[in-house]
N, C-alpha and C positions, 0 to 999 in steps of 0.2 A: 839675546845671544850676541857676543861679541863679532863685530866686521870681522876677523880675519878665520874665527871659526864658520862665518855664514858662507863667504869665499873658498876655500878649501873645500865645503860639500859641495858648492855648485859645480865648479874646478874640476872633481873629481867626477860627477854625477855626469855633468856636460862632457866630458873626456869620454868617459863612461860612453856613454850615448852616439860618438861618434866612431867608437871604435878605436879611436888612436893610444897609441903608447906615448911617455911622457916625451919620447926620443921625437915621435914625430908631431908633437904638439911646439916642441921646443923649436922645430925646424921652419913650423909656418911660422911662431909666432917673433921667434928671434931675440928668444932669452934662454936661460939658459938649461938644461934640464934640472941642475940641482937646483935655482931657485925656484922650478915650477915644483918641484918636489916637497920643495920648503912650505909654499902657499898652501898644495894639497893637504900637507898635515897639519897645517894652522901656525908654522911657526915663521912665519911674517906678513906685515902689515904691507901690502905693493901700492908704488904709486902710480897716481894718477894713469902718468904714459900705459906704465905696465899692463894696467889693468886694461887700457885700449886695444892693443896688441894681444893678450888675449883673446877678447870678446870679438876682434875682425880674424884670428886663426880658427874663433871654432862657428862663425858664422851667426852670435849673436851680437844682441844688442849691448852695450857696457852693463847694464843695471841687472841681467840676467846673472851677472857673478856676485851682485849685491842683494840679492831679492831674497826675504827672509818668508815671503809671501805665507800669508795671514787669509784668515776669513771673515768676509761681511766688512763690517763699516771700519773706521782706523781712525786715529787722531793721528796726526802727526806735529808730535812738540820737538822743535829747534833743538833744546839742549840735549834730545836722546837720539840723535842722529851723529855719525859720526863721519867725521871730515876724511876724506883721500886726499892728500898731498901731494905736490911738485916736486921732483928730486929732490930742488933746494930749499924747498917751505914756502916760498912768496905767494904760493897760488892752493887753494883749498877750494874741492867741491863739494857739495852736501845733494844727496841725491833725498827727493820729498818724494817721486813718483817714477817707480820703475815699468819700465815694460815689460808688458805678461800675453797671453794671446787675446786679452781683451781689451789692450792698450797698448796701437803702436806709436808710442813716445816715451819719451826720457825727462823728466822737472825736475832742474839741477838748479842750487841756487852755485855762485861762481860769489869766491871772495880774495882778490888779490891785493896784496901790500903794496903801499904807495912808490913806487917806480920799479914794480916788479914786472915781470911779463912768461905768461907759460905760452909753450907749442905745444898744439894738440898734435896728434900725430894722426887726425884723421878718422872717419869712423864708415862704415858700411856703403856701398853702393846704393846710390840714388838716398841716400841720407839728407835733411835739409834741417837746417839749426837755424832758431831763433833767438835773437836774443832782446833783454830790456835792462837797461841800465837803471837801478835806482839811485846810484852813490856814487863820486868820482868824476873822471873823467875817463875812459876805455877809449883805445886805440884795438880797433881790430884789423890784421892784416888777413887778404885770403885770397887768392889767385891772382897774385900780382897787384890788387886792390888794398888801398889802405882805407878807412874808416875811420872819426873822431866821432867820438858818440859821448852824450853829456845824462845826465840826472835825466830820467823819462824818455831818450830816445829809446828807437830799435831797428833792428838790422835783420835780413832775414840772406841763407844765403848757401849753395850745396856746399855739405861738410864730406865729402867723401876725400876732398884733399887738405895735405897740413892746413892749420890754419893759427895764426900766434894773436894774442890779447896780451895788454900792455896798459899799464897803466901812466897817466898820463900827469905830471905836477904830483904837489905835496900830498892828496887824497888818496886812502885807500879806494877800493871799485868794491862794490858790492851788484852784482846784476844776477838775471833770472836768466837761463835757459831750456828750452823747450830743444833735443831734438826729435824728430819726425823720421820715420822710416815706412815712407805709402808701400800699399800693398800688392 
């Protein structure tokens, strides 16, 4: 099943579920209603931000609008995942592991273009994000905190506010993210 068809039923299913109309989904989330209209019926692909602000209006997790959720055991091969974008393209996530009620966490791999840099826009209350650098060089900024992080560091740290990755010299960044949301 294509990402922008798996989002649209979630989208619709989770809307569904809380009762709201698209007016008042549009209102938490802070986009627009015609494009959450667009998403419900599959006819656009949202980026990254978007999909954040979502998933913090209707009180889940990000990967709840990506979850095509499956039974029993799973492979999960690279080239059948599909990437969520940056407004401007510099930064692509790959989500391997979404959160269900029997896993509270999120395994994102994170691929950004060498002197790109994305703002998360933040994710859930008492949220807490891991990350590992395998490639690059990463600067992560996050509560007034900067961070330089090399091949094999990691950083752990609450994501419930903005937080910007940046990559740092001629290297694209490739790293892993875990987030965490205790119970």
């Amino acid at each position: 099943m294509e990402v922008d068809r798996i989002i649209a039923a979630n989208l619709k299913r989770l809307r569904e579920e809380r009762n709201l109309s698209l007016s008042q989904l549009a209102a938490r989330s802070g986009l627009s209603k015609v494009t959450l209209s667009q998403l419900e019926r599959g006819g656009a692909n949202p980026t990254i931000n978007n999909i954040w602000k979502i998933a913090n209006a209707l009180g889940v997790p990000y990967t709840s609008l990506l979850d095509s959720s499956s039974q029993g055991a799973a492979v999960i091969r690279r080239e059948e995942l599909s990437a969520q974008e940056s407004e401007d393209g510099q930064c692509r996530v790959l989500c391997y592991y979404a959160s269900s009620a029997e896993r509270n966490f999120e395994w994102f791999r994170l691929e950004l273009n060498a002197g790109g840099s994305y703002t998360s826009v933040g994710h859930r209350d008492r949220a807490l994000e891991y990350v590992i650098v395998q490639s690059g060089t990463l600067r992560l900024g996050t509560q007034g905190q900067e961070y330089t992080l090399r091949a094999g560091d990691a950083v752990s740290f609450k994501a419930s506010a903005p937080h910007t990755y940046s990559s740092e010299g001629a290297e694209a960044v490739t790293a892993y993210i875990i987030n965490y949301y205790p119970a």
